[in-house]
N, C-alpha and C positions, 0 to 999 in steps of 0.2 A: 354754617358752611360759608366758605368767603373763597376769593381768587386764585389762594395757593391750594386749596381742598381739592376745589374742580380740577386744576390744571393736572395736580396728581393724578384725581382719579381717574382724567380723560388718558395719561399714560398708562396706569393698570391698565386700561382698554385698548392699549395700542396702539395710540396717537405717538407719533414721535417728530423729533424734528426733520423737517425737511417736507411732512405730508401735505397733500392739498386737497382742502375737505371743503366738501360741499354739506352746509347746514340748513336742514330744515328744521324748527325748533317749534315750540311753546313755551316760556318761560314761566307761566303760571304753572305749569306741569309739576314745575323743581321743589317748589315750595322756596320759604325763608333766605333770602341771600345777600349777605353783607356786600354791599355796595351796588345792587341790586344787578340789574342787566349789564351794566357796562362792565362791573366783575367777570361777569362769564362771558363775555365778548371777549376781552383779556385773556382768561383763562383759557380759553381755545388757542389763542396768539402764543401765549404761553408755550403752550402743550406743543404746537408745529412749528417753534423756533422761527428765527428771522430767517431762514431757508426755506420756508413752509405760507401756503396761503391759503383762508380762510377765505371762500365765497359761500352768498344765500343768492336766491332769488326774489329781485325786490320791485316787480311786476304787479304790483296792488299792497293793499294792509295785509301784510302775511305776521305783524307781530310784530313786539317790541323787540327782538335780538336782531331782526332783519334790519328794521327802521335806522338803529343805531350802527350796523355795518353800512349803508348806506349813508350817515351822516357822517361819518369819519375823514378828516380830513383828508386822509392818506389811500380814501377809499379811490378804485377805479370802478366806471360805470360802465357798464359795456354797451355797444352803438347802437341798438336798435329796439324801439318800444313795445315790443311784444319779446315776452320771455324774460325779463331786463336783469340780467342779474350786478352785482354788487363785490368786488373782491378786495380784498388785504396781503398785500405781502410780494413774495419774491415773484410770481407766476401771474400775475392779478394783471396786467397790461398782456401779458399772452393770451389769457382766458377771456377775454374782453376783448380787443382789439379786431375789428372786423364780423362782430357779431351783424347778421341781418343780410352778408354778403351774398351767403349762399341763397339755395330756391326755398328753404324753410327756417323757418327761425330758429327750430328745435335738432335740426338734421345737421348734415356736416358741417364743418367750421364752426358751429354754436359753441358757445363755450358749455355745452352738457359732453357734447361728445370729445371736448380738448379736455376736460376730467378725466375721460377716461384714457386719453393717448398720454397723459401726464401719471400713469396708474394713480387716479385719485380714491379719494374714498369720501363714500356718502353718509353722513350721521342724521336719521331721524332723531332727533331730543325731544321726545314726551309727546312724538306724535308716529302716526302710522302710514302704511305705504300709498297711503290716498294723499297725500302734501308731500311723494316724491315725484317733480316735475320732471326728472331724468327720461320715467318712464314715458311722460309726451317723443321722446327722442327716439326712444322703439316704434313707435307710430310712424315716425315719418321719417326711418328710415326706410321702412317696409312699406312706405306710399299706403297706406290703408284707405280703402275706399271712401268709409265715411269721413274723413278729414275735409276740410273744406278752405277756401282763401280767405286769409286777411289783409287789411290793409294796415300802414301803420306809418312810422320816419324812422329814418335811417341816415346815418352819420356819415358819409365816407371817408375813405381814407385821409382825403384833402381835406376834410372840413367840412363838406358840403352836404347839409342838411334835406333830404329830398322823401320825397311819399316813392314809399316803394309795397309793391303784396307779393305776397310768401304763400306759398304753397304749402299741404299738407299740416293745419292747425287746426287744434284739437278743441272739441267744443264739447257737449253738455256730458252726462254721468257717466263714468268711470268704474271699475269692481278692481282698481288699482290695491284695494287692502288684498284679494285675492291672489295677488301676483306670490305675497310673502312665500307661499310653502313650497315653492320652484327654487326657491333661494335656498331652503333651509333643505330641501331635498339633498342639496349638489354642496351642502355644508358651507355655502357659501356667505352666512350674516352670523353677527353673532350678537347676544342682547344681553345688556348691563344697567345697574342702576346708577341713577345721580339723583341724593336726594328723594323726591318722589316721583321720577320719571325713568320710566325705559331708554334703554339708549341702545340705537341700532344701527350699527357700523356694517359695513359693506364695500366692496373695489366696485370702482363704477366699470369697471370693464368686465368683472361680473356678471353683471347683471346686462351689458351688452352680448356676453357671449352667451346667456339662458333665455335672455328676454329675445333677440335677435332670431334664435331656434328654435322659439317656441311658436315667437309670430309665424315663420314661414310654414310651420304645421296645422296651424287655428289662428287663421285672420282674427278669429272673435278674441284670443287669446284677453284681452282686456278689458272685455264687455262681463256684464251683469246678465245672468240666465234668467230673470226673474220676471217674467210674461207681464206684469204690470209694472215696468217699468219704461214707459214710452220713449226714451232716450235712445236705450240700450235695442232696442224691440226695433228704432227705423234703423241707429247703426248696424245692425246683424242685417236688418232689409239690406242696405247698400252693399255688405259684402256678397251678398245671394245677388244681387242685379249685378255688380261687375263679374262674377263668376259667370252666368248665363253670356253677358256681352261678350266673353272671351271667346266662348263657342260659334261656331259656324252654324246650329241650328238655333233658331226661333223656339223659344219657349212659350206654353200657354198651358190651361189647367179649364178642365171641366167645370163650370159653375156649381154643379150638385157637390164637387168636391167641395171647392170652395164657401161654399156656403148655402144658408135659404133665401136670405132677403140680399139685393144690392148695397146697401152701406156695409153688411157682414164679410158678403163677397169683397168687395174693394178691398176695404182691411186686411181682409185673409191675404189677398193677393199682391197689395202694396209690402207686409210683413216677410212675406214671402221671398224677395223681391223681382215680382215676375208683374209683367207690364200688358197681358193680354189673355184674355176669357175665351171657352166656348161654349154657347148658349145652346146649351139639351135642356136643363129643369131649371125654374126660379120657382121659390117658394111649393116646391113639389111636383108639380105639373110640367109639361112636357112646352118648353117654350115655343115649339112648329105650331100649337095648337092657340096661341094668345091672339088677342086682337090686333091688329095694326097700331092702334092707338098705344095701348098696352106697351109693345117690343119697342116701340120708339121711344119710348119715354125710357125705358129700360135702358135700351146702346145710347141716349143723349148723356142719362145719369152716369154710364162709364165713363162714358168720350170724356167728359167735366170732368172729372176726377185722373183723369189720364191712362186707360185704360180701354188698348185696342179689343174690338171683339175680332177674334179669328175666324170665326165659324158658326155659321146655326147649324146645329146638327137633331138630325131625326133618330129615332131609334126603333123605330117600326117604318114598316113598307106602305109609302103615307097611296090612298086612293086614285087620288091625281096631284100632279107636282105641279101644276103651274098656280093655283092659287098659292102655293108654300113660297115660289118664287118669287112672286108679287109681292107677297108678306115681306120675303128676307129684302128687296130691293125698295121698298117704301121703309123702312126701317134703316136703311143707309146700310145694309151687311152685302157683302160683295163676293163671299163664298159661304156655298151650304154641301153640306157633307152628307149625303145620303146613304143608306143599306144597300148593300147590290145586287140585284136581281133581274133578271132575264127583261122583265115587262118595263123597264126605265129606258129603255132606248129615247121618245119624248123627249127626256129632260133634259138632253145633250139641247137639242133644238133651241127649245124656251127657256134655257139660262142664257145664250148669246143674246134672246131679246130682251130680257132680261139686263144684262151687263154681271152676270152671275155665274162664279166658278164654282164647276164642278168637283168635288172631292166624293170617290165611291167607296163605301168599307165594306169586306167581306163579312158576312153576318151570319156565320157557320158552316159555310162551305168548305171543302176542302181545297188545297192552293190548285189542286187541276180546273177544278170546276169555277173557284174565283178567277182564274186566268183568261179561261176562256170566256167566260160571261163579259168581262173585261175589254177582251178582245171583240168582242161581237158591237161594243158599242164603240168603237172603230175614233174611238178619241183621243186628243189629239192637246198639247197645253192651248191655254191653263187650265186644263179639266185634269185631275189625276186617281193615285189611287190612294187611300188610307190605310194602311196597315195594322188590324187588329190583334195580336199575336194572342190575347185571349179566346179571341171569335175559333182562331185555330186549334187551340186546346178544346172548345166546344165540335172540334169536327173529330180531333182525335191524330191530331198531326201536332208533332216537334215542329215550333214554327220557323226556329233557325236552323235545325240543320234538315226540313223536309221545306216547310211551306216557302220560304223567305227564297230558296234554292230552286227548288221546282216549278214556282208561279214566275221565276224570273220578275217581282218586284223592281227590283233596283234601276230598271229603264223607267219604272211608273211612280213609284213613290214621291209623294209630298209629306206624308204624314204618317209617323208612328206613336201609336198609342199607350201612353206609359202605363201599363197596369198590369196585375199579375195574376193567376190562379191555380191550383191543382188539377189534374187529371177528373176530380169530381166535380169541379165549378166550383170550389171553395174560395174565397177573393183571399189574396196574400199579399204581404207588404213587398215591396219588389226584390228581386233574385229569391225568394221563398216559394217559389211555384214552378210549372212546370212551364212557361212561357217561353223559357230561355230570353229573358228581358236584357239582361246584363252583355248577353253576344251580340244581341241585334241591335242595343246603343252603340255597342263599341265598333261595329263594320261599318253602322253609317258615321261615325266619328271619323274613322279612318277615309272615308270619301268626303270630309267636309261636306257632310251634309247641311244644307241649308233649307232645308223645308220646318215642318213643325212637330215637335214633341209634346203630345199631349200629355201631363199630367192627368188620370183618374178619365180620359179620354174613354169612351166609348164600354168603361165595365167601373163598376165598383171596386175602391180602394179604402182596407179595414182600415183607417185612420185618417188623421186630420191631413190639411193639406200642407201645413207645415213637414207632418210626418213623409210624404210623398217626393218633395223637395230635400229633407234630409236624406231621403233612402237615395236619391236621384246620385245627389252632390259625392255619398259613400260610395256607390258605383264605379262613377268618374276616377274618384281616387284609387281607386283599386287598376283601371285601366293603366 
């Protein structure tokens, strides 16, 4: 196979003159060829006529066909050293010219995205959709949470060589071979051989207009699902923590959900990407019940790992509350969530000596009788109420359209319990019960709420806490 072979057969493919093709290659792929790489560098120039230009990206050792578009005399480089690409031909100072100006290297004005306003077309040669860098450009067009800042030099227009950082670049693993079947879905690639290599042609405006719609549907759109995969596992974290930061309410998750031991918890809850605990069970047991010594070491181990505690919460009606409040304030926790019942008037007292907020959760009462029980302890912020909508379902009340309504919550509320169940106390993954979970997220939404959502808060939740946070996130989307 020699120069005039390729150049044909890159025409049977539908290179013609005039096109501006972005190549990512492996040469080793092709097998045997007369005059070895600098032939099929040719052969492409060939194939898109003196009207047509020929760019790779030549940002690191990507390969001998890149190296050599890069060493050509005739080549242009474009201005900024992240991203760097390498062009030939008629369009090769448009595709260049100004690289690095914009806020990302990869985003507007890059020459990824003048490919595409040039309708260009992108050929993998003997390689797959993991060495196409275009798809860094879908990242940061759509600002993806995990992207991060570089630094790097930058050309300016005048000449002037300066350090400049660019927003939104792309760092560790990728599941870019994943993107292929979006493509081939909408008939948009089509794949040929050269020699002993696949050849996968594509308009990069294509792949702008699927990869751009698909982002804005699944941030993850680009990630890898594959749970041991630690790259992929913190990027999906960061998209789950700027989705909570969007919200007006404070996220947090029950430890028992979370986990048994504190580095399981952390994990669960860093993966998750949810930034704050509430301390009912570690390791089984009921944390009101641990030693001083004990719970401190436990909220220091969060605090270090960065990880607020929201709450110590009780789940029984403790004997006397002021040794519990001593506990939670020599521990450094600064609200404790209590059962509510008639006999706690006290604990209004001893948390102000304390330095301790109160938060009350109804614990099978009906919303008249939490209302007024409520009412009798004649309090007043920061003390509030917690809203159980399970606790409700255990009294026999629709909590949204009876209890949430008739206890008149919504003056007292700090906290709603994310968790779900049947009419018979069966635990269910959320909107699968009788809780009406998905009404009473969406009303306090609608008031900016800013208090706290407990994940697995205050009842059991049949799955992980991963699973609690996806059911959370499907909600939203539905609202």
């Amino acid at each position: 196979m020699n120069r005039q072979d390729i150049a044909n057969a890159l025409r049977d493919m539908g290179l013609k003159n005039g096109d501006t093709v972005m190549l990512h290659s492996s040469m080793l792929s092709i097998g045997n060829v007369d005059g070895g790489a600098d032939a099929v560098v040719d052969a492409f120039l060939d194939a898109v006529g003196p009207q047509g230009t020929l760019m790779a990206p030549v940002f690191g050792p990507l390969g001998i066909l890149t190296e050599i578009i890069r060493k050509r005399p005739e080549a242009v480089i474009s201005t900024c050293s992240k991203g760097t690409v390498a062009a030939i031909g008629a369009n090769a100072k448009t595709l260049c010219e100004g690289h690095g100006a914009g806020i990302s290297v990869h985003g507007d004005s890059s020459p990824y995205t003048k490919l595409a306003e040039l309708d260009g077309i992108i050929c993998l040669l003997g390689v797959d959709q993991d060495r196409n860098t275009t798809l860094h450009s879908l990242e940061a067009l759509l600002e993806l949470p995990y992207l991060s800042d570089t630094t790097g030099v930058y050309t300016t227009p005048e000449g002037v060589t300066e350090e400049k950082t660019w927003k939104y670049y792309p760092g560790p693993h990728r599941d870019f071979i994943g993107f292929e079947r979006f493509l081939r879905a909408e008939n948009a690639i089509t794949i040929h051989r050269l020699g002993n290599a696949q050849v996968r042609l594509f308009k990069a405006k294509d792949l702008f207009t699927i990869g751009l719609r698909l982002g804005r549907q699944n941030p993850a759109f680009a990630l890898c699902d594959n749970p041991a995969c630690e790259a992929c596992v913190k990027q999906r974290a960061a998209i789950s923590r700027d989705r909570f930061q969007r919200e007006a309410f404070r996220i947090t998750a029950s430890a028992r959900l979370a986990g048994k031991y504190i580095p399981e918890i952390i994990d669960n809850l860093k993966a998750a990407g949810i930034g704050a605990v509430e301390l009912d069970y570690l390791q089984g047991k009921a944390c009101a019940r641990m030693s001083a010594e004990k719970l401190t070491a436990a909220v220091q181990e969060l605090t270090a790992a960065g990880i607020a505690v929201s709450a110590l919460r009780l789940q029984y009606i403790p004997e006397a509350t002021e040794p519990l409040l001593k506990l939670a304030a020599a521990a450094g926790i600064d609200r404790v969530i209590l059962p509510l019942y008639p006999s706690c008037a006290d604990a209004v007292d001893l948390a102000q000596q304390n330095g301790i907020r109160l938060a009350f959760a109804n614990c099978g009462q009906t919303s008249q009788l939490a209302a007024r029980d409520y009412a009798a302890l004649k309090m007043t912020p920061p003390h509030s109420f917690c809203f159980s909508a399970t606790a409700f379902v255990k009294a026999g009340e629709m909590p949204f359209l009876q209890s949430y309504r008739i206890g008149r919550f919504i003056k007292t509320i700090e906290q709603l319990d994310i968790a779900d169940m049947t009419w018979n106390e069966e635990p269910t993954r959320l909107a699968r019960g009788n809780a009406e979970i998905k009404e009473l997220i969406s009303i306090l939404r609608c008031h900016n709420f800013s208090g706290w959502f407990s994940l697995g808060g205050g009842a059991r939740f049949p799955g992980t806490l991963k699973d609690a946070a996806d059911d959370l996130f499907k909600l939203i989307d539905t609202m």
